[in-house]
C-alpha positions as CSV (number, residue, x, y, z in Angstrom):
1,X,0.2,78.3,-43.0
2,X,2.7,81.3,-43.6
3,X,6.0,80.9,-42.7
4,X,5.5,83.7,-39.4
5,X,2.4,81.6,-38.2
6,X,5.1,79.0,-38.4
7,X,7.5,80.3,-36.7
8,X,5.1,81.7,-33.6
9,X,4.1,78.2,-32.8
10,X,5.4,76.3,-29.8
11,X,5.8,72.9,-30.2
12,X,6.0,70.4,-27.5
13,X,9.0,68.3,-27.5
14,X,7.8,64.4,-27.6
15,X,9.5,62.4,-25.1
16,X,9.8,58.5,-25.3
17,X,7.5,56.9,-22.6
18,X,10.3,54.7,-20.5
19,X,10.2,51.2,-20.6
20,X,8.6,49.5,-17.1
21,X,10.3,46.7,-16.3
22,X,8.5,43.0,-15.7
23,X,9.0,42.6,-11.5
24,X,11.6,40.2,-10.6
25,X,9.4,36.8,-10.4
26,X,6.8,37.1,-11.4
27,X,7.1,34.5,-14.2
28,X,8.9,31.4,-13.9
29,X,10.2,28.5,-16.1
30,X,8.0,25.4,-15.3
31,X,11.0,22.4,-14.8
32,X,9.0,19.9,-15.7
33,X,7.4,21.2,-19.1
34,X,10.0,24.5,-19.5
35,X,6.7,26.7,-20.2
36,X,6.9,30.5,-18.8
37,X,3.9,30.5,-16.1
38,X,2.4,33.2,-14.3
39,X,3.4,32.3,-10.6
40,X,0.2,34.2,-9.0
41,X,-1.9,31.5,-11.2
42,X,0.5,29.2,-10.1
43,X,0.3,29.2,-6.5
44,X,-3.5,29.9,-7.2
45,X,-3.5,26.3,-8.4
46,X,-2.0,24.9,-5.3
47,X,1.4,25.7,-6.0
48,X,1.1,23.2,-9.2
49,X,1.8,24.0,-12.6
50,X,-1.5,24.5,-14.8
51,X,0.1,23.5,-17.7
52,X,2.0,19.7,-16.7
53,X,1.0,19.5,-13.2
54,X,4.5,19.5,-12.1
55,X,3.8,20.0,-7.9
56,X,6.1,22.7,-6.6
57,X,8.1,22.5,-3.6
58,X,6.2,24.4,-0.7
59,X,6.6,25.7,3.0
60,X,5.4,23.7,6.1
61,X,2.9,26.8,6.6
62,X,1.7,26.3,2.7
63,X,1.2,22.9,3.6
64,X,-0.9,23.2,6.5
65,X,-2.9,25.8,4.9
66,X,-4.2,23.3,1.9
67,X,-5.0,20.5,4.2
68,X,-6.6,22.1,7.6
69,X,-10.0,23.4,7.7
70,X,-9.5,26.8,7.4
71,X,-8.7,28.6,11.2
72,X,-8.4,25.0,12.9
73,X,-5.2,24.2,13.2
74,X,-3.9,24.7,16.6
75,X,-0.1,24.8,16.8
76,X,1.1,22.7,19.5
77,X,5.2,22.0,21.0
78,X,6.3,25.4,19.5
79,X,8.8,25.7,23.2
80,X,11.4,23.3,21.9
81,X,14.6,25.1,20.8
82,X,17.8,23.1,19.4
83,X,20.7,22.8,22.0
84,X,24.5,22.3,20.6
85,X,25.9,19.9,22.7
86,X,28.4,19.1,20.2
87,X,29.7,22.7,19.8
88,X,29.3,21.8,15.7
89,X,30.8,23.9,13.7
90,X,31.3,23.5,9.6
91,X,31.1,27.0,7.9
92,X,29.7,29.0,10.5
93,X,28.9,27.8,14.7
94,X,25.3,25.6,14.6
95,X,23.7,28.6,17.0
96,X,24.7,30.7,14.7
97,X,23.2,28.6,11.5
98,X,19.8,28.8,13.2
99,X,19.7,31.7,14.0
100,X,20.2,32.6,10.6
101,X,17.7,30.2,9.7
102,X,15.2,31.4,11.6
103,X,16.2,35.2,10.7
104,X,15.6,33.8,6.5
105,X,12.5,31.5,7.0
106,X,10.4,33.3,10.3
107,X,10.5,30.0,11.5
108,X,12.2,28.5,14.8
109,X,12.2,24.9,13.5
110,X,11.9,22.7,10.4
111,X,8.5,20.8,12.0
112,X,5.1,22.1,12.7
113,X,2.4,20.2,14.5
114,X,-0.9,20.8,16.2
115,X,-3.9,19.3,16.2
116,X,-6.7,20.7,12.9
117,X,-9.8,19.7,11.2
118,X,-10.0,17.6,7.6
119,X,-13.3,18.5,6.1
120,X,-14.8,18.1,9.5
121,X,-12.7,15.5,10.8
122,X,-10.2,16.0,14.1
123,X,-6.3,15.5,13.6
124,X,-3.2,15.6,14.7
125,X,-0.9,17.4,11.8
126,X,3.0,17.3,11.2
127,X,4.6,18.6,8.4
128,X,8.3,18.8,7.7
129,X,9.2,21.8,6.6
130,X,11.8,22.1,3.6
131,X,12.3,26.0,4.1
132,X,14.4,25.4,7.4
133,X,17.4,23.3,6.8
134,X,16.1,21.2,3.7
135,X,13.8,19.9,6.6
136,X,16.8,18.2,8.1
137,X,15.7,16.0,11.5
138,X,17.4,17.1,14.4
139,X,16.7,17.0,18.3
140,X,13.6,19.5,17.6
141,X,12.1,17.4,14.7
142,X,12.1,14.5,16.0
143,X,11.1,15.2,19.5
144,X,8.3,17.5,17.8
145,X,7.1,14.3,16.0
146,X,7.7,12.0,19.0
147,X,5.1,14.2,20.9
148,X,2.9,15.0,18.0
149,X,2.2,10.7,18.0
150,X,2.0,10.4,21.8
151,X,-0.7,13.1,21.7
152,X,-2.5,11.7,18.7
153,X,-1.9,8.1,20.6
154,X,-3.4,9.3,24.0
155,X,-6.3,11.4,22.5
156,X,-7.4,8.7,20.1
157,X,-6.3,11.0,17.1
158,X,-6.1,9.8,13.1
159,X,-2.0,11.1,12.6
160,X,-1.2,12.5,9.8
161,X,3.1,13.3,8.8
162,X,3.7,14.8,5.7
163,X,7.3,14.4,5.4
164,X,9.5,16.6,3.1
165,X,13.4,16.1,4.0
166,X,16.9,15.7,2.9
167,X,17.2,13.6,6.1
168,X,19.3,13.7,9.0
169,X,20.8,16.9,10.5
170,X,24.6,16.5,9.9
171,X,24.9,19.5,12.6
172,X,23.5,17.2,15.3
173,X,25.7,13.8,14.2
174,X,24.7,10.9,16.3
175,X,22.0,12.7,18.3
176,X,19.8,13.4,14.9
177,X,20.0,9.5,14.2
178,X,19.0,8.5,17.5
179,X,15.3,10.6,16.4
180,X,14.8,7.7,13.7
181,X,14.4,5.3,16.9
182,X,12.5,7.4,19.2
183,X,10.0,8.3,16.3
184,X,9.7,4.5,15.3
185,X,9.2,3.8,18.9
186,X,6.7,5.9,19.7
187,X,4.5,5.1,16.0
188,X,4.8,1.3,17.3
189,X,3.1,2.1,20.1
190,X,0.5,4.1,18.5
191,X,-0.4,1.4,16.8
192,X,-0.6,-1.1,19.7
193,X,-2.9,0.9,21.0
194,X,-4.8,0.7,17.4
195,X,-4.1,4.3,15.7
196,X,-4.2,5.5,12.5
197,X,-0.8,6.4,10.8
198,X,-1.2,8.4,7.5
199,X,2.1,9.0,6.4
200,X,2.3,11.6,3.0
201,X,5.4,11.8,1.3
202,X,6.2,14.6,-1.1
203,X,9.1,16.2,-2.5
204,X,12.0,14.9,-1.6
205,X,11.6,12.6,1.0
206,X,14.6,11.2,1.6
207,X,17.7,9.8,4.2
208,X,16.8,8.9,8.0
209,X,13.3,9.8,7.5
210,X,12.7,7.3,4.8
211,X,14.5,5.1,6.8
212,X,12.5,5.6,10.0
213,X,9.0,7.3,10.3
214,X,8.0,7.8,6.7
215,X,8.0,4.2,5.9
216,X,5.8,3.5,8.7
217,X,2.7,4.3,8.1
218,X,-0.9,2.0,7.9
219,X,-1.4,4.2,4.6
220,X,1.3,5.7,2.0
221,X,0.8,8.5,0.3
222,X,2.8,10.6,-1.8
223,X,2.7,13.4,-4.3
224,X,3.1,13.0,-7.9
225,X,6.6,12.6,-8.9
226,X,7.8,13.2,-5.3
227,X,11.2,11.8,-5.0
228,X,11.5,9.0,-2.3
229,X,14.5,7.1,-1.3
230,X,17.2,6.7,1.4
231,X,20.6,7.3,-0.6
232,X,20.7,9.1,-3.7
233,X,20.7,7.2,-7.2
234,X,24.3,8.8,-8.1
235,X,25.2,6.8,-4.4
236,X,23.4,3.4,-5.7
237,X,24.5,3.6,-8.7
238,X,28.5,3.9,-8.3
239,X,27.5,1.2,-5.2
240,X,25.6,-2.1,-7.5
241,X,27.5,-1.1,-10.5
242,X,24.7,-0.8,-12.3
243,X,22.2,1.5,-14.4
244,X,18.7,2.4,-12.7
245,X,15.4,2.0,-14.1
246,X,14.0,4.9,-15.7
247,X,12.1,6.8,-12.8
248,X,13.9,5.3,-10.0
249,X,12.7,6.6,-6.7
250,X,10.3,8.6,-8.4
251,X,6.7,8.1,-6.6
252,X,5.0,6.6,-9.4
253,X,8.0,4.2,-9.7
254,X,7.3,3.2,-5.8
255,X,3.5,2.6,-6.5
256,X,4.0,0.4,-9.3
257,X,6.5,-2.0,-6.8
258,X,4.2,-1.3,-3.9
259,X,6.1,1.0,-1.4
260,X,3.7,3.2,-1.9
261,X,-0.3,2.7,-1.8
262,X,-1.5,5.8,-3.8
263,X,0.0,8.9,-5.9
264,X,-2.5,11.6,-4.9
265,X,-2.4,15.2,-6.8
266,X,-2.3,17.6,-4.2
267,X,-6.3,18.6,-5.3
268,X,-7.5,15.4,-4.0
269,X,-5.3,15.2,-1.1
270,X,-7.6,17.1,1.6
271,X,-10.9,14.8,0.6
272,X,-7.9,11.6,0.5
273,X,-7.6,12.3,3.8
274,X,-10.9,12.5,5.4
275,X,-11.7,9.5,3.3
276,X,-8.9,7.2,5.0
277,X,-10.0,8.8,8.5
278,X,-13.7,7.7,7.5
279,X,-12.4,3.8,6.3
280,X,-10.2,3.2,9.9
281,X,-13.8,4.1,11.8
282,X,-11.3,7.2,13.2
């Protein structure tokens, strides 16, 4: 080429090809093996980590979705709204707290219930939900679950509670611990008139609601590793004075001293179900 033909050629200026950024969460650091996972495969796999099995925290709608025959669940006591008798306030008014809730989560309260199918068999469904206030029982919660068992009680319904709590609602003092009696009340009379109970635990499950309904069931299921306990270990701890056993109010922990009946991956739980509704003749 001579140098003319040279200099009569254009030559395109080669630009760098700009980096594309990974999208904000769309991987995630397993806590229970530290592997990087994909979170679409995760919450493909039920919200559980392929890799450990580690089960992930999940919404009350999540919930339902896994257990209930697709398009069955009918959502039942969605009227009740929290009242503030107590004119709370700690950081910001309690109106104002769930409203803000509700604004974040698109949910008015932190229990849904209705009645749903399990692989063909008719329920009554109530699952805390840890989205809304760490799934802290207040007026709402427990009157949802007080009228979730009546109906279940009345209509000759197996019950089902998946619970998933820090326990009672500070906001509502007094008036969220009275819910641990009306709940208890209300199971003890499902079961006089010879109900079924299933009470799932998962995590955490934890405070008044251990102490009260949770504990209460004919059957005890929980989710593997799901922690279960009324006070914190830090609390029982600095209160015996002494160290814990490794695993301490973990679920497996409970199975092995027999608060618990069976650890159930949440794969199996759906056909766990329908196979305790099948044993009570339900």
């Amino acid at each position: 080429m001579t140098s003319a033909q040279a200099s009569s050629r254009t030559w395109t200026e080669i630009q760098p090809q700009k980096r594309r950024s990974v999208p904000e969460g769309l991987w995630l650091r397993c806590p229970g093996c530290s592997t990087m996972i994909y979170r679409r495969q995760m919450e493909a796999n039920m919200h559980v980590c392929p890799e450990c099995q580690h089960h992930y925290r999940i919404s009350a709608k999540t919930r339902i979705e896994q257990i209930a025959d697709a398009d069955t669940f009918t959502p039942m006591f969605t009227e009740l709204r929290a009242a503030d008798p107590l004119e709370f306030v700690d950081l910001k008014a309690y109106p104002d707290r769930i409203a803000a809730e509700q604004k974040k989560t698109g949910q008015i309260e932190g229990c849904h219930a209705g009645t749903c199918f399990i692989k063909g068999r008719s329920a009554m469904l109530a699952c805390l939900d840890l989205t809304f206030m760490m799934g802290s029982m207040g007026s709402v919660v427990g009157e949802t679950l007080t009228r979730a068992i009546e109906y279940a009680t009345k209509h000759k319904l197996p019950l089902i509670i998946v619970s998933c709590s820090g326990g009672a609602r500070m906001q509502e003092a007094g008036l969220s611990l009275m819910q641990m009696a009306k709940t208890s009340a209300a199971l003890a009379r499902h079961d006089d008139e010879g109900g079924l109970f299933i009470s799932v635990m998962t995590d955490p499950t934890t405070g008044g609601v251990t102490a009260s309904f949770a504990m209460l069931g004919d059957f005890h299921l929980a989710e593997p590793g799901a922690l279960i306990g009324f006070a914190g270990p830090r609390v029982i701890r600095q209160t015996i004075k002494q160290d814990l056993p490794e695993g301490f109010q973990r679920a497996e922990f409970l199975q092995e001293k027999g608060m618990v009946d069976r650890v159930v991956h949440r794969h199996e739980l759906r056909s766990e179900l329908a196979r305790l509704i099948d044993y009570a003749g339900m």
